[in-house]
MILO-287257 format. One line per field, with one value per residue (C-alpha): residue number from 1; x, y, z; residue in one letter. Coordinates in steps of 0.25 Angstrom, whole numbers, plus 5000, padded with zeros to 4 digits. Layout:
% MILO-287257
pos = (NUM, ...)
east = (X, ...)
north = (Y, ...)
up = (Z, ...)
code = (A, ...)
% end
This chain:
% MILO-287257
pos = (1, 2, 3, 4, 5, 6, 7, 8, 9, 10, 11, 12, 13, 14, 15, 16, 17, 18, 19, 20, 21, 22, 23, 24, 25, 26, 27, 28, 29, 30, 31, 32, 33, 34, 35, 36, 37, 38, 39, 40, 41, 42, 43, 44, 45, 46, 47, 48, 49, 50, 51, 52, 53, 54, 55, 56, 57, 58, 59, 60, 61, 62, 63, 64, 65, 66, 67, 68, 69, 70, 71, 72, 73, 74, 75, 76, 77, 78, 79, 80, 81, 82, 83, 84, 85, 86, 87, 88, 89, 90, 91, 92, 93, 94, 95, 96, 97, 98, 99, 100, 101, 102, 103, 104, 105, 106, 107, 108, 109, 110, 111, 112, 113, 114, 115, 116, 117, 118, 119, 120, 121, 122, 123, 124, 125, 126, 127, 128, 129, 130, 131, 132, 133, 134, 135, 136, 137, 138, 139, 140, 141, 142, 143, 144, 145, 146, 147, 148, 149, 150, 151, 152, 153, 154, 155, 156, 157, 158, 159, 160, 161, 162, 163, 164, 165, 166, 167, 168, 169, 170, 171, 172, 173, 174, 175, 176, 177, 178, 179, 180, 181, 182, 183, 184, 185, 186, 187, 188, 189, 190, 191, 192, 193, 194, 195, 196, 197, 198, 199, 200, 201, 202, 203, 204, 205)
east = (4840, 4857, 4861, 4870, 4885, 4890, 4904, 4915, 4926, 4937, 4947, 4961, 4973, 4967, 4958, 4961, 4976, 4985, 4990, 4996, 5011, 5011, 5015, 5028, 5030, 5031, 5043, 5048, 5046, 5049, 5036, 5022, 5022, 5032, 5026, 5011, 5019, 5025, 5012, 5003, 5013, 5022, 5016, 5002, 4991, 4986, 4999, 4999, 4984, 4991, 4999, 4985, 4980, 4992, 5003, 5016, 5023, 5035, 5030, 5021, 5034, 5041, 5031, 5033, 5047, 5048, 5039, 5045, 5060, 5063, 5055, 5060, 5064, 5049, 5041, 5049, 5046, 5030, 5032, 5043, 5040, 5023, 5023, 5027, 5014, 5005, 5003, 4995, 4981, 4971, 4966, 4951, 4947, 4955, 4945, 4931, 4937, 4941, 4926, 4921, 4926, 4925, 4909, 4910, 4899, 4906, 4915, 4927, 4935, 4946, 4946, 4960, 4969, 4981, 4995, 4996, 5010, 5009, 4996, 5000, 5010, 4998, 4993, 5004, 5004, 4989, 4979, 4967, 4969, 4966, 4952, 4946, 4938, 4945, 4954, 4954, 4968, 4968, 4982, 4979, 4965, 4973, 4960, 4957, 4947, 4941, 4937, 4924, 4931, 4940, 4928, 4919, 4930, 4929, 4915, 4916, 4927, 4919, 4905, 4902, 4889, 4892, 4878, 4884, 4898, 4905, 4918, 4926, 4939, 4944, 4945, 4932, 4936, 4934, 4923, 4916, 4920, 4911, 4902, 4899, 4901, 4889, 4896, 4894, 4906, 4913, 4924, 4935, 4939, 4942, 4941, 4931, 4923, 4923, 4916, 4905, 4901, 4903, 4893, 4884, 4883, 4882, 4892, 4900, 4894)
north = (5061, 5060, 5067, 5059, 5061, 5067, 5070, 5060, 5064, 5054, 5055, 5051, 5044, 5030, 5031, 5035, 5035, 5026, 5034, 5027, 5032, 5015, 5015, 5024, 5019, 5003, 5007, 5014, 5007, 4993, 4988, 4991, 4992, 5005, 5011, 5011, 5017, 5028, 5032, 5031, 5039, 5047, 5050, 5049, 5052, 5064, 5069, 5068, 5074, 5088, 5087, 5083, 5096, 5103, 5104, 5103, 5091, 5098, 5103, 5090, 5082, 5092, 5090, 5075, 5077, 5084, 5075, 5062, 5065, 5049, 5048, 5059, 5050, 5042, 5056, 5062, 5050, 5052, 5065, 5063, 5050, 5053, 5047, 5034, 5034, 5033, 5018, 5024, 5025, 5017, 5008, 5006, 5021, 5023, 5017, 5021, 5038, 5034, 5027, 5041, 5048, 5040, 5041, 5058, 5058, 5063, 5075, 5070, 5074, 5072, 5077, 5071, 5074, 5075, 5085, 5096, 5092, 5076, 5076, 5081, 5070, 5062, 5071, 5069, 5053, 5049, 5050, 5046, 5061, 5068, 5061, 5070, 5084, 5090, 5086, 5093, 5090, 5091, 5099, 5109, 5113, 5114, 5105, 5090, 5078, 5077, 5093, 5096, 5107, 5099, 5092, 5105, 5109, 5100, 5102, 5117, 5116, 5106, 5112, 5097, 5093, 5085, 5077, 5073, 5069, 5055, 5054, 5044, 5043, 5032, 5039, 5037, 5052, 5059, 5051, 5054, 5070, 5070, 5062, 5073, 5082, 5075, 5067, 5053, 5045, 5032, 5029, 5020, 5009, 5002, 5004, 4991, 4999, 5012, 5007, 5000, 5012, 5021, 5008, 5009, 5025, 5021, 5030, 5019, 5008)
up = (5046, 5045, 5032, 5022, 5022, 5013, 5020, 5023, 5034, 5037, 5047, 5041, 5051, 5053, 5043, 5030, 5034, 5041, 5051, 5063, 5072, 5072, 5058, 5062, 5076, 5072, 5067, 5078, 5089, 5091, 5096, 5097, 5112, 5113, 5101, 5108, 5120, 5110, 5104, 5115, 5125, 5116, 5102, 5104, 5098, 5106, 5104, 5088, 5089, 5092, 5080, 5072, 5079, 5074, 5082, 5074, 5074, 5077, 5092, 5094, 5092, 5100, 5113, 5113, 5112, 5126, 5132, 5125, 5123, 5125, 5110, 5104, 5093, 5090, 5092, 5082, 5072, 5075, 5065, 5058, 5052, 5051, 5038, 5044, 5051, 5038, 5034, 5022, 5017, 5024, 5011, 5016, 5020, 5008, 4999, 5006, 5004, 4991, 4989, 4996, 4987, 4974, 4977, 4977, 4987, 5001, 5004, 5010, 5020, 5030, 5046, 5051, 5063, 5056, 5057, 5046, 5047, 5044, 5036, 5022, 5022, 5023, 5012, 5002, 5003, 5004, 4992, 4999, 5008, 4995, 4993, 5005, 5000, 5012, 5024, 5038, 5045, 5060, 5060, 5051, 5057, 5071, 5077, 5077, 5079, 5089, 5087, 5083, 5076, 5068, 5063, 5062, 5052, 5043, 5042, 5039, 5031, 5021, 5025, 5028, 5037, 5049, 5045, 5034, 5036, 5040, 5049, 5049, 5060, 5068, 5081, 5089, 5095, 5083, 5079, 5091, 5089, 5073, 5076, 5089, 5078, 5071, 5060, 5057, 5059, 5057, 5068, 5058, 5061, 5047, 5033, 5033, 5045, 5038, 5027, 5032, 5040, 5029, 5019, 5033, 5031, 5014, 5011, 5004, 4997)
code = (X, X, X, X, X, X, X, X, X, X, X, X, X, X, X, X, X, X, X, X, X, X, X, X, X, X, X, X, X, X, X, X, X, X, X, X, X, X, X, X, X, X, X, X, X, X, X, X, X, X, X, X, X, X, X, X, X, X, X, X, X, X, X, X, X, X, X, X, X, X, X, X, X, X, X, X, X, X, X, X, X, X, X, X, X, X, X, X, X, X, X, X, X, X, X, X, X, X, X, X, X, X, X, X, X, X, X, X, X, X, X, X, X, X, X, X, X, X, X, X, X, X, X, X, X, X, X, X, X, X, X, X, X, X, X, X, X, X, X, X, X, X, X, X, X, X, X, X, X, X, X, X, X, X, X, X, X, X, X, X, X, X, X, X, X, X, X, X, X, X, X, X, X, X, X, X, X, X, X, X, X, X, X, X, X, X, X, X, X, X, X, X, X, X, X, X, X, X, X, X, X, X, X, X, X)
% end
């Protein structure tokens, strides 16, 4: 018999937040061509994960710059104009955790991989991040998703059951890793797609 859930865990960039390089890099670079190449060879996502696993921005920055000195100018900007990369609270996801929490029936928290350097800038702009019982930020634990440990923290840290707790994130690896981890979850997609699962589940109404 699954055990109702009584826990709500969102992931935050892509999500709740509308994280993207893109955002920045359109301005940089003078088509979409060159800046797929940037990101995908240069300032790539495995790279910015170290950071979200909390290595300083400083010495990350520092590592591509040996390897990349021809860019020295655009991976310097990946840092130093972060804020550029935020395009703002995403309104539907918005609304379902403000709904969430309106009802006072889950516990809910955040399990993000984000930099303890560039996530209280986050922090100081976006009201919604101060809606969550607790938030677990990959830089400061030193650990990220997909670790089971990252999500094991959590779980400790807010005496949560897994049984009874619903993830939510729109990378297919992490979802993959909780639901291993035996927690329901919701690969995101959409705002639209989140809610119906969540009215399937009848967590929302």
């Amino acid at each position: 018999m699954p055990q109702p859930i009584s826990t709500i865990i969102f992931d935050l960039g892509a999500v709740l937040i509308d994280w993207n390089p893109r955002h920045l890099y359109r301005k940089i670079f003078s088509s979409e061509e060159e800046m797929e190449t940037f990101l995908r060879d240069v300032c790539t996502s495995d790279w910015n994960e170290v950071q979200d696993e909390g290595r300083s921005l400083e010495e990350g920055t520092s590592l591509l710059i040996k390897s990349f000195p021809q860019h020295e100018t655009n991976i310097r900007a990946y840092y130093g104009r972060w804020e550029e990369m935020l395009g703002g609270e995403i309104e539907g996801t918005k609304n379902i955790l403000h709904q969430l929490k309106e009802s006072g029936q889950y516990k809910l928290y955040a399990l993000t991989n984000w930099s303890d350097e560039t996530f209280p800038v986050a922090w100081a702009i976006y009201p919604s991040l101060h809606w969550f019982d607790g938030i677990v930020v990959s830089g400061k634990e030193k650990m990220r998703k997909p670790s089971h440990a990252f999500y094991q923290l959590l779980l400790d840290r807010y005496q949560v059951p897994a049984a009874q707790a619903l993830f939510i994130d729109d990378n297919i690896r992490n979802v993959i890793a909780a639901r291993e981890f035996g927690i329901d979850s919701i690969l995101f997609e959409n705002s639209h797609q989140l809610k119906n699962e969540l009215e399937k589940r009848s967590i929302i109404v």
